[in-house]
C-alpha positions as CSV (number, residue, x, y, z in Angstrom):
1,X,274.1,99.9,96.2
2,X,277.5,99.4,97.5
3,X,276.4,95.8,98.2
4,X,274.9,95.5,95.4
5,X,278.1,96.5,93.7
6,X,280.4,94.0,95.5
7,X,277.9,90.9,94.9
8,X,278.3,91.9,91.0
9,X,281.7,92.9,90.9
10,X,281.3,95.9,89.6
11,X,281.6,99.6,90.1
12,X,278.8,101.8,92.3
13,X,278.2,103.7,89.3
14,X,277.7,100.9,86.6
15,X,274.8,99.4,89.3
16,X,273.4,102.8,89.0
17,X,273.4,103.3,85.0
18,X,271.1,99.3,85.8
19,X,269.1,100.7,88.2
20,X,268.2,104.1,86.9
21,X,268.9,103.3,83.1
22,X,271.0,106.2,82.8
23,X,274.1,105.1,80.8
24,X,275.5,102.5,78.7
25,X,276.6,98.7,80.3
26,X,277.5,95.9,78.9
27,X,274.6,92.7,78.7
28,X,276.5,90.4,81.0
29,X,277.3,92.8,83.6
30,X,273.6,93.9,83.5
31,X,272.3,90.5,84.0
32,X,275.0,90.4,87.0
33,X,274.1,93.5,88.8
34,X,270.0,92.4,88.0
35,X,271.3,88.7,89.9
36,X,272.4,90.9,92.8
37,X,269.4,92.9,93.2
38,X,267.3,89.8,92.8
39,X,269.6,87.3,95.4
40,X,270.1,90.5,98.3
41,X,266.5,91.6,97.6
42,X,267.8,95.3,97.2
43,X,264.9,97.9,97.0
44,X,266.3,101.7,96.0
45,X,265.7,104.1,99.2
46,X,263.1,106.4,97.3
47,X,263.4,109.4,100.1
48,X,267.2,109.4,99.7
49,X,267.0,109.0,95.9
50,X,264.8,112.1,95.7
51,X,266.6,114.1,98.4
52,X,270.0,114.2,96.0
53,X,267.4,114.9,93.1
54,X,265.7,117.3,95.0
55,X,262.4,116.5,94.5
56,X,259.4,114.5,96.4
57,X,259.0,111.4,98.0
58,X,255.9,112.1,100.4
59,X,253.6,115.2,100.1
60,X,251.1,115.5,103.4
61,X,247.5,116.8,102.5
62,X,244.9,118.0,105.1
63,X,241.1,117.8,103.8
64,X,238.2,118.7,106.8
65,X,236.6,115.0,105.5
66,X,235.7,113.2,103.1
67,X,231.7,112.5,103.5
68,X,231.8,115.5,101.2
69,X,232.2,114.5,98.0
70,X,233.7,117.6,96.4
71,X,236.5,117.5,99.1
72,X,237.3,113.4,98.1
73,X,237.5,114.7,94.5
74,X,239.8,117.2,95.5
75,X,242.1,114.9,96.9
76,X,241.6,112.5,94.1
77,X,243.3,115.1,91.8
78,X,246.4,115.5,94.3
79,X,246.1,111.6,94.0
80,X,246.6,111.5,90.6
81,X,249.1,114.4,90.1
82,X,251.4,112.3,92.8
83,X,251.1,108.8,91.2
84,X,252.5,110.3,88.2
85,X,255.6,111.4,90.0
86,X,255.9,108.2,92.4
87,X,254.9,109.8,95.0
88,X,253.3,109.2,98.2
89,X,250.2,111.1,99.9
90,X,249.7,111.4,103.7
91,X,246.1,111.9,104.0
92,X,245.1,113.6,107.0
93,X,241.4,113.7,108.3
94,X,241.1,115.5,111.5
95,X,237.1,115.1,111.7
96,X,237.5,111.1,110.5
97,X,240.0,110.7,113.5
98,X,237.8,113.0,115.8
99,X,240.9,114.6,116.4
100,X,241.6,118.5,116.4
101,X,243.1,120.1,113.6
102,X,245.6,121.5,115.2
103,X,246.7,117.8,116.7
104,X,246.7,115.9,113.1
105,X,249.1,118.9,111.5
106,X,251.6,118.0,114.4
107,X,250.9,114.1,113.7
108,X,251.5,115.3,110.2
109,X,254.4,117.4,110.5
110,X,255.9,114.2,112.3
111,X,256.1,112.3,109.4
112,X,258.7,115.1,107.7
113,X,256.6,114.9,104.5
114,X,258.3,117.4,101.7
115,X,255.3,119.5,101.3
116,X,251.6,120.1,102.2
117,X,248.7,120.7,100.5
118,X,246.0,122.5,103.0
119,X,242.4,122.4,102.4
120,X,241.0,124.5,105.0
121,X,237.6,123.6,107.2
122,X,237.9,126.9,109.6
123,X,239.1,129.5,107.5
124,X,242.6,129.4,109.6
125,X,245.2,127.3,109.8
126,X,246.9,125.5,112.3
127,X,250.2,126.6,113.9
128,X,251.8,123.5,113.4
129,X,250.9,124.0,109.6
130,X,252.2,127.8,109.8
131,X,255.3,126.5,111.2
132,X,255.2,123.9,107.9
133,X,254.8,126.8,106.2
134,X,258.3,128.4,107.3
135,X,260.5,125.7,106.5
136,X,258.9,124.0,104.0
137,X,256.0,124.5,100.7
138,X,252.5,125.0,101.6
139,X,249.7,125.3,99.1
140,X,246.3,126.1,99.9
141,X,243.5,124.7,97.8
142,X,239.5,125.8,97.6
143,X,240.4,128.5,100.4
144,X,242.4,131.4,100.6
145,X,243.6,132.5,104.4
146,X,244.0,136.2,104.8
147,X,247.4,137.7,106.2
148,X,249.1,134.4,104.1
149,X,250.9,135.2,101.3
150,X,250.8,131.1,99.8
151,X,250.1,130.1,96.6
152,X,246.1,129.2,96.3
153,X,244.4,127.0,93.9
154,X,241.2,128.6,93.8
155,X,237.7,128.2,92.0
156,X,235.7,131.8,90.6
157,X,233.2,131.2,93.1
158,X,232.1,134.5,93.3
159,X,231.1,134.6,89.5
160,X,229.6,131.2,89.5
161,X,227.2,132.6,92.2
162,X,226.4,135.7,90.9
163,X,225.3,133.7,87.2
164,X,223.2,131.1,89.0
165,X,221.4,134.2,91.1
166,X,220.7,136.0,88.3
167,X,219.4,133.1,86.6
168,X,217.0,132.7,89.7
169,X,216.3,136.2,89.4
170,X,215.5,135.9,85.4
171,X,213.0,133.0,86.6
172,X,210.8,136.1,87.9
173,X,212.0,135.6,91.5
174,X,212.1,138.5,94.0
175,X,211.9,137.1,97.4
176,X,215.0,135.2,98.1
177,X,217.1,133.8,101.1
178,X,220.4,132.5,101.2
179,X,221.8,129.3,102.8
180,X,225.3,130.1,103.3
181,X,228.2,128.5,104.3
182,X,230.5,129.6,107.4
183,X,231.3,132.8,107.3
184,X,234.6,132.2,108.5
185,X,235.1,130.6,105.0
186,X,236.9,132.6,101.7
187,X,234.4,130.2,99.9
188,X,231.5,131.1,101.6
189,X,232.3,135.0,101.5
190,X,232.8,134.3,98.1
191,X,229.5,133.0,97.0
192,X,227.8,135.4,99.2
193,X,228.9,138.5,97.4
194,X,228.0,137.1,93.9
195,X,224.4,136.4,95.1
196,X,224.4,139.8,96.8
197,X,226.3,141.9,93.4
198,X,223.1,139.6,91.5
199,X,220.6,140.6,93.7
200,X,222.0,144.4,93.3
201,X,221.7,144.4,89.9
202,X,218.5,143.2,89.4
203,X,217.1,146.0,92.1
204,X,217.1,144.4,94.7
205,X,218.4,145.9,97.9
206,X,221.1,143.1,98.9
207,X,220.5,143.8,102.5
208,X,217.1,142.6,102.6
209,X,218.0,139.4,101.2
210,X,218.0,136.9,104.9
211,X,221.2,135.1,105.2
212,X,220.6,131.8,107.1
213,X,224.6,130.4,108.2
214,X,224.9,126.8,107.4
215,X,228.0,124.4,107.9
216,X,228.2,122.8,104.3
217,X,226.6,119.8,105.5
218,X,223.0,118.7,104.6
219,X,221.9,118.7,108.4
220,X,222.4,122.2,108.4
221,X,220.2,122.5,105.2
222,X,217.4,120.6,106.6
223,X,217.8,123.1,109.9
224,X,218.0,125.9,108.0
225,X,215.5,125.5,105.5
226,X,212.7,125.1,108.2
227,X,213.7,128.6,109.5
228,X,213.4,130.3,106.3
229,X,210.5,128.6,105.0
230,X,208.7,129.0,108.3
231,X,206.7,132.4,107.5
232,X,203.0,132.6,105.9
233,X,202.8,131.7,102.3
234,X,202.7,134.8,100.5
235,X,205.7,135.8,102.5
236,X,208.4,132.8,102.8
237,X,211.2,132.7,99.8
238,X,210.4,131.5,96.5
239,X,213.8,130.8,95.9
240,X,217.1,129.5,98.0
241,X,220.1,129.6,96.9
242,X,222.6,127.1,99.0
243,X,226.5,127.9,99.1
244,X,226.9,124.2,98.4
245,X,225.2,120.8,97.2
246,X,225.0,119.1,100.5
247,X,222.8,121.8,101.9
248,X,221.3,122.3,99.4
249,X,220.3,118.4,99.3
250,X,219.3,119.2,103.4
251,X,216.7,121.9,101.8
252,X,215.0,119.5,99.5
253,X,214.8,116.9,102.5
254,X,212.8,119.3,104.3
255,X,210.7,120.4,101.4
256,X,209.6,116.6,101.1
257,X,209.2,116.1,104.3
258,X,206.5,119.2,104.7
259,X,204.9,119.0,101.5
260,X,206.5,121.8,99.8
261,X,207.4,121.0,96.2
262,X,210.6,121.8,94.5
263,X,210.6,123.4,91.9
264,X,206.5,124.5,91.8
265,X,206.2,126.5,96.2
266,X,210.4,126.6,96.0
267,X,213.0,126.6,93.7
268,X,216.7,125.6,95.1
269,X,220.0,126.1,94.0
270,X,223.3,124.4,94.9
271,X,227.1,124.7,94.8
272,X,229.6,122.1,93.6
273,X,227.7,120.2,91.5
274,X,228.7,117.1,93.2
275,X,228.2,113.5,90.6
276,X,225.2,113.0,92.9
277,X,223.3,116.2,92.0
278,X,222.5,115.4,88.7
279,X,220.9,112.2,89.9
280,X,218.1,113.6,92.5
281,X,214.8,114.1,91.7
282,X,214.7,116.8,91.0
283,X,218.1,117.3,89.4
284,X,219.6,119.9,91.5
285,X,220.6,123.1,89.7
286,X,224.1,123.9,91.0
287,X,227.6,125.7,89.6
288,X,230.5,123.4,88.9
289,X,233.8,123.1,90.6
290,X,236.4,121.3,89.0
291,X,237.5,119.6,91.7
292,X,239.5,117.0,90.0
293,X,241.8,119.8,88.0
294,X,242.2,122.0,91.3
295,X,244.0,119.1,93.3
296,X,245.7,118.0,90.3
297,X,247.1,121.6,89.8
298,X,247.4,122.0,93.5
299,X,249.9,119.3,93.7
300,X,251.7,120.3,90.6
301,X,252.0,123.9,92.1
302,X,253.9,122.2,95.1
303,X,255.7,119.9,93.4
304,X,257.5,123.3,91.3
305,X,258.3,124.9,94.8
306,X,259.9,121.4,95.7
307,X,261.7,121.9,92.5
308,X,262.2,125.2,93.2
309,X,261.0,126.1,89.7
310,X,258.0,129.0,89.5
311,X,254.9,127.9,90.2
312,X,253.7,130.8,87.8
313,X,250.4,132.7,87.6
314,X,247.7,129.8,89.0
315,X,244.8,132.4,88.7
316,X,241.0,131.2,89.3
317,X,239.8,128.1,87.7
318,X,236.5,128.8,86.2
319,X,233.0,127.7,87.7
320,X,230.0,127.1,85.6
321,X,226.3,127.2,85.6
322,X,224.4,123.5,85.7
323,X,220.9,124.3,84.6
324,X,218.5,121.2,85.6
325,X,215.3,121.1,86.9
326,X,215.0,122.4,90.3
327,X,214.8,126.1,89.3
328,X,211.3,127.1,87.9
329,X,209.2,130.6,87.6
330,X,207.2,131.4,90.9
331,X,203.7,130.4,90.9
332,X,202.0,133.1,88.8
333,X,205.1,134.6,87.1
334,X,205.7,133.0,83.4
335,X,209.0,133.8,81.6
């Protein structure tokens, strides 16, 4: 600016009121200081220029990957959120780079971004994020981490699970089995106790419900769905409820694949309801997320402790029901 400010023969402040259009200058030493940018090719330094306002220049986010849709929406939000503020995402993939997570926080932590937004694929979190953490804002989105007190944008999963169960249940269902995530996972803890508390209050003793672990990726639903369905006829589930859509896509693979047709010999419930669900065949049952909103209020949440302004009561973002086609009465029930 100083430069810029010479060239023009003016003052550092009037190239200033140009550049950020924060006070009054006259046309002709406008149109000198905008000659000066133009001949010495002057670009403002952004991370200085938000360092003296105190606010962002680059946020870092850590997502697990993005062959799961919901996760890519997620980061779409924290996308959008930042654009809005001119500022710039670090997107860090530890399972696209086939690098540990614990290696891409210190790549990230590298960079000296302002702030992180954690979206975590183990249930813990790296040290190099803990140590993030300390000197820095951290916000935790779709997880919670026990023993950290950090702000958490956070779905109701545990009421979205327990609403889609008991609409199984209302379907005349009574033997059930769960495909759940890792348990490891706030999410998949989560969505296990709602299928339990709906199990529980339709008399059903929650402990005799199986609980097949999955990873939240349809492999693991193919896997697991030939474990559970494996028994005689008259004793297999009539009903699986998947802790998200990508398994729950893996449990209608193997359904097709051995004859078994969903909804009429199983009925199948998902988690997420990723764009994609609606468009299978069957449509796939499932409880929204709004994945969009929660990295959109993710970043904002970190862009206030930037600020240092209250982030304020973030509370759970709802999740609702998505009745489609692949839920049905058991054979010889009617509703």
């Amino acid at each position: 600016m100083k430069d810029v400010a010479e060239h023009a023969r003016v003052s550092v402040s009037t190239v200033s009121y140009v550049l950020n259009d924060s006070g009054p200058v006259a046309p002709e030493r406008r149109n000198r200081v905008l000659d000066a940018v133009r001949v010495l090719e002057y670009s403002p330094n952004e991370s200085a220029r938000n360092l003296k306002r105190r606010s962002a220049s680059t946020i870092g986010m850590v997502v697990p990957e993005l062959t799961n849709q919901f996760f890519a929406m997620v980061a779409e939000g924290v996308q959008r959120a930042a654009s809005a503020r001119d500022v710039l995402v670090v997107l860090v993939v530890p399972e696209a780079a086939e690098q540990p997570e614990e290696k891409q926080a210190k790549l990230l932590r590298s960079q000296r971004v302002d702030g992180v937004i954690y979206l975590s694929g183990t249930g813990s979190m790296p040290a190099s994020i803990y140590e993030l953490a300390r000197s820095g804002p951290v916000v935790l989105v779709d997880e919670q981490i026990p023993g950290l007190d950090l702000p958490a944008v956070v779905c109701d999963s545990r009421k979205g699970a327990r609403e889609v169960a008991a609409h199984v249940l209302a379907q005349g269902h009574r033997r059930i089995a769960v495909i759940g995530g890792p348990p490891a996972l706030w999410t998949a803890q989560q969505r296990l106790a709602g299928y339990r508390e709906a199990c529980a209050g339709a008399g059903i003793d929650p402990d005799s419900v199986p609980v097949y672990a999955g990873d939240y990726r349809q492999a693991s639903g193919v896997a697991l769905a030939a474990e559970a369905l494996a028994g005689p006829t008259d004793e297999r589930p009539t009903a699986l409820l998947c802790a998200n859509d990508l398994m729950a896509i893996g449990v209608i693979e193997h359904c097709k694949a051995t004859g078994l047709r969903v909804p009429e010999d199983v009925s199948v419930v998902g988690f997420d309801d990723l764009p994609l669900s609606a468009l299978l065949t069957p449509r796939l049952t499932s409880v929204r997320q709004p994945a969009h909103d929660m990295g959109f209020r993710a970043a904002t949440a970190l862009f206030d402790l930037l600020e240092n302004s209250d982030t304020g009561s973030i509370g759970l973002l709802p999740a609702t029901v998505q009745l489609r086609d692949s839920v049905a009465p058991p054979a010889g029930v009617s509703t």
